[in-house]
N, C-alpha and C positions, 0 to 999 in steps of 0.2 A: 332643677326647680325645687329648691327646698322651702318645707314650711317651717318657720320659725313665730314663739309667739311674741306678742304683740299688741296694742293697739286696733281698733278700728273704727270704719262709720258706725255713727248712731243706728242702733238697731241689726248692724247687719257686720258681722266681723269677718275677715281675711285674712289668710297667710298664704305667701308664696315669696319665692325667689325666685322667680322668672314668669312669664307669659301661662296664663292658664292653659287649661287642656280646651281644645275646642268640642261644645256639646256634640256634634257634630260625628267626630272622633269618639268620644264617649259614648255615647251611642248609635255604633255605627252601623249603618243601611248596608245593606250587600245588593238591595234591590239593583242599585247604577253599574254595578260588576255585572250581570248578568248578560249585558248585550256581547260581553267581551269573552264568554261562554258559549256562547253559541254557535253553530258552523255558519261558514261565508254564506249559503244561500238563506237561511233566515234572515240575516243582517240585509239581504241586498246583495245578487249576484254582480261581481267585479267590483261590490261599494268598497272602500277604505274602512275601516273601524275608527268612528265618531273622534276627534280628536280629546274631543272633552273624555270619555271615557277613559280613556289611554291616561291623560293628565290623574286624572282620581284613582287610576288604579296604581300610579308609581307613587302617588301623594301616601297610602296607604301602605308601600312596600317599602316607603324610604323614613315613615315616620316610627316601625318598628313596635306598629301593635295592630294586632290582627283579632282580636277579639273583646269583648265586655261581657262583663260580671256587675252584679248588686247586692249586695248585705243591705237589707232594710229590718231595724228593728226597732221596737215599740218595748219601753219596758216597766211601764207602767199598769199595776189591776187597777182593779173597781170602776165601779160602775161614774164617777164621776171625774174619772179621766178617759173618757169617750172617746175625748177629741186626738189622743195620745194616736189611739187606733185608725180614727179615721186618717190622722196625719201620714202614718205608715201606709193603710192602705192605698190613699190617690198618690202618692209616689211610684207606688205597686200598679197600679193602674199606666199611670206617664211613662214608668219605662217601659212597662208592655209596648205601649203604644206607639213607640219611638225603637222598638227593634228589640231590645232585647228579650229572650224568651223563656218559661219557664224555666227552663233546664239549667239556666244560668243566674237565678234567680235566688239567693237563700232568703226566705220571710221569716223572721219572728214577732209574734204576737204573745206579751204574757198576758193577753185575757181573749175572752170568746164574745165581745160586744152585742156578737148580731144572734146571741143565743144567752144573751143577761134576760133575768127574767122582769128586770123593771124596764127591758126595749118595747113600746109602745107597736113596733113594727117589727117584728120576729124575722130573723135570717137576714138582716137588712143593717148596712152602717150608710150613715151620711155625712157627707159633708160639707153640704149647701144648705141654705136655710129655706123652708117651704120642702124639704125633701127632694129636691129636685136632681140629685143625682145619687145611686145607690154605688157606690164604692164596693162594697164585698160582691156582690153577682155572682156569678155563677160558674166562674172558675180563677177561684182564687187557691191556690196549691200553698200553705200554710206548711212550711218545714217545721219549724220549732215553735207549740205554744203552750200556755200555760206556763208550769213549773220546769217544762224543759228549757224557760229561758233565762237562763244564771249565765253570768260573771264569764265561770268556768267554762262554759259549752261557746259562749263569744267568742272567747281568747284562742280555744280550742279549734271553730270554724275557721277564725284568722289567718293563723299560722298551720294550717293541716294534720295538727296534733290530734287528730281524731281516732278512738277503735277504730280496731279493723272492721271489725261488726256494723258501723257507721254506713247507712243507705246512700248511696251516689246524690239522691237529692236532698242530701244534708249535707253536702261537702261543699267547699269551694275549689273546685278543680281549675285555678288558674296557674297562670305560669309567666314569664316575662315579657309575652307580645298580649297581656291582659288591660285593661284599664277596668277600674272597679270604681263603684258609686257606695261608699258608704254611709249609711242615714240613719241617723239614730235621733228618738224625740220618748222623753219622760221629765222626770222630776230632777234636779239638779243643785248643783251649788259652787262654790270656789274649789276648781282641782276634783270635781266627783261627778258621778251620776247614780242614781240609784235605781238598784233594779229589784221591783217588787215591793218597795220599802223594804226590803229585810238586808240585801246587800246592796256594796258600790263599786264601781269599778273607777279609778280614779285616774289625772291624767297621765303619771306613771305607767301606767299599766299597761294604758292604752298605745303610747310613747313607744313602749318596748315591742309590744306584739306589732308595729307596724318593721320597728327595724328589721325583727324577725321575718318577717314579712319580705322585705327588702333584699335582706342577706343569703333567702333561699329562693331568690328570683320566681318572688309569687304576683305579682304586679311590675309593670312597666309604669304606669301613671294610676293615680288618685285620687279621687273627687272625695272629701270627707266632708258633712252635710251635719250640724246637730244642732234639734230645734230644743234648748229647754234654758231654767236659768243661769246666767254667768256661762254661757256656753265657751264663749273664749276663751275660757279658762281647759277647755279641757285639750286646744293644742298650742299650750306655752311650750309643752315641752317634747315638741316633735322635733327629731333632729336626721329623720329619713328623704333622702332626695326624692322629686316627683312626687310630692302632695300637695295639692291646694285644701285649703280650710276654709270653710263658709261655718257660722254659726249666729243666730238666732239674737244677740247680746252680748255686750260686752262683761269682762269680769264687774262685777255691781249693780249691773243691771237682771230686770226682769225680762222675762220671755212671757206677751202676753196671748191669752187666750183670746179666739175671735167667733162670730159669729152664731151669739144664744140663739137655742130654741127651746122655745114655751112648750110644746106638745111634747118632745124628749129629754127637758128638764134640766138641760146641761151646754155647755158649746160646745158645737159641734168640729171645729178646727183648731188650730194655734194661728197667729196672724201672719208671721213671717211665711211659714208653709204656705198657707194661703197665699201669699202672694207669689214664691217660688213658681208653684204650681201652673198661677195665672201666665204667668213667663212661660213655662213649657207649657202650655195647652198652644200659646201663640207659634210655636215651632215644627218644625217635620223631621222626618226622620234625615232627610242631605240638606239638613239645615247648615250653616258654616256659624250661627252665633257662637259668642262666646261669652267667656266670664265677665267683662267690658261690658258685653251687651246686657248683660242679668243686673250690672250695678246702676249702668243710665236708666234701666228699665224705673228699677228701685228708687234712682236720684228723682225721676219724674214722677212717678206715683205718690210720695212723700210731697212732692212740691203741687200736686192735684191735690191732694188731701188737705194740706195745709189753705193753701187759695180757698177749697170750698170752705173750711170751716171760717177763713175769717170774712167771706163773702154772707157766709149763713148767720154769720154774728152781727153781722153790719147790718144786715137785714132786717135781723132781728129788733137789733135798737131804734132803727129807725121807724119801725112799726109801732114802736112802745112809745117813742115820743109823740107820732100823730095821732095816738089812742089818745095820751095824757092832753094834747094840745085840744084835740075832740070835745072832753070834757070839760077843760078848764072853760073853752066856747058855751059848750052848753050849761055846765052852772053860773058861767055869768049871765047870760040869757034868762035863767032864771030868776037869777038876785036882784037884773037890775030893769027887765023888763023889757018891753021890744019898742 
């Protein structure tokens, strides 16, 4: 399943050569193994072992990935790409939630949002509007931030080109029964992203370090995720088996920002994120959806959106005319008397 670039729908791009990975698979539950773990009398003296169980555990031993990984990074400062962070953090959030665990985790963040000194609400990121849900909490394990997150140290985690010196939980310790999620969301353009505004990593670069990737059997399959502009643009030139590409916009287009708020002076998500997100809050962890599912979800929400707004505009007019019809009654009434 190769990604090649390409084309795609409005607002939301793809590549693949075959059948995505199921999220499912991606982030896989162990919890359904567990009964298949246990001795005969827990199960049930003289029971059989569940046949569904049996089925999921060969689904798992014939599909030839036995673990997940996530590189989620953010690689934008200042204080008025807020939403860059909050994007990376509720991502950080969904895969917790969905199984995988720290340890498999690498986060970079190049800024410290919930500790800017113009955050209205100290130690705290959101990305709801009314505040209603705090994204950073209270155990968020941050591998790389600040200036630790360049170009160099990416490319680096990628391909395990890392010192020796390098702490286990800055490593990507996978291997070819791995699937990985990789998310990346900042400021962008044709063929680049830019990290920090000072440097870019471009889609060259990025192209190679997956082969790399590939060639030292660091990944089995590939989810690559990037929210920023012309996002498209940055897997034209993947030519590694076993990636699918989702990104945010096509080459020309913008990737827009969602969801201001007045009290922290900024928006606080990206909209595509956003709506990703809302896709995986709907799921569990033996969930069986897939990448099909993430695009109907998409195809329908666009077509919800669209309906309301020309339902709100119809509305609208037609209030304006029985205002205008209102009046013209009442100044005639006036003018010409009862």
């Amino acid at each position: 399943m190769a990604a090649r670039g390409g084309s795609g729908s409005a607002g939301e791009s793809a590549a693949s050569g075959g059948p995505g990975p199921r999220l499912g698979l991606l982030l896989l539950p162990l919890l359904p193994l567990l009964p298949l773990l246990l001795p005969a009398p827990v199960r049930g003296r003289g029971a059989a072992p569940d046949k569904r169980f049996e089925e999921q555990a060969e689904q798992l031993f014939r599909s030839g990935h036995t673990n997940n990984w996530a590189v989620l990074v953010c690689t934008s400062r200042f204080w008025f790409n807020y939403r860059h962070v909050a994007n990376t953090l509720s991502v950080y959030r969904s895969v917790k939630r969905l199984g995988i665990p720290d340890s498999h985790i690498v986060l970079m963040l190049a800024d410290d949002m919930a500790c800017n000194s113009r955050n209205p609400k100290p130690a705290t990121v959101f990305s709801h509007k009314n505040m209603e849900l705090n994204v950073y909490g209270d155990d968020v394990e941050v591998d790389y931030r600040s200036y630790e997150v360049t170009v160099e140290n990416f490319l680096r985690v990628l391909t395990g080109r890392v010192p020796p010196s390098t702490p286990r939980s800055k490593r990507l310790l996978s291997d070819d029964r791995s699937n990985i999620l990789i998310y990346m969301t900042g400021h962008g353009g044709n063929g680049f992203l830019k990290f920090q505004d000072s440097e870019e990593i471009t889609n060259v670069e990025l192209a190679d370090a997956f082969e790399q990737m590939w060639q030292k059997r660091r990944y089995h399959e590939m989810l690559f995720i990037i929210d920023t502009c012309q996002g498209a643009s940055m897997y034209e030139r993947f030519y590694s088996p076993n990636v699918m590409a989702l990104a945010s916009s096509q080459v020309g287009e913008d990737s827009l920002s969602h969801q201001p708020d007045l009290a922290i002076g900024v928006h606080l998500m990206d909209r595509y994120t956003f709506y990703v997100l809302e896709f995986l809050e709907e799921i569990h962890p033996a969930s069986q959806a897939n990448m099909n599912d993430l695009g109907l979800y998409h195809s329908f929400t666009a077509k919800a959106v669209v309906y309301t707004i020309s339902l709100v505009l119809k509305l609208t007019v037609h209030l304006i005319v029985m205002k205008l019809c209102k009046m013209n009654f009442t100044w005639a009434l006036k003018y010409f008397g009862t």
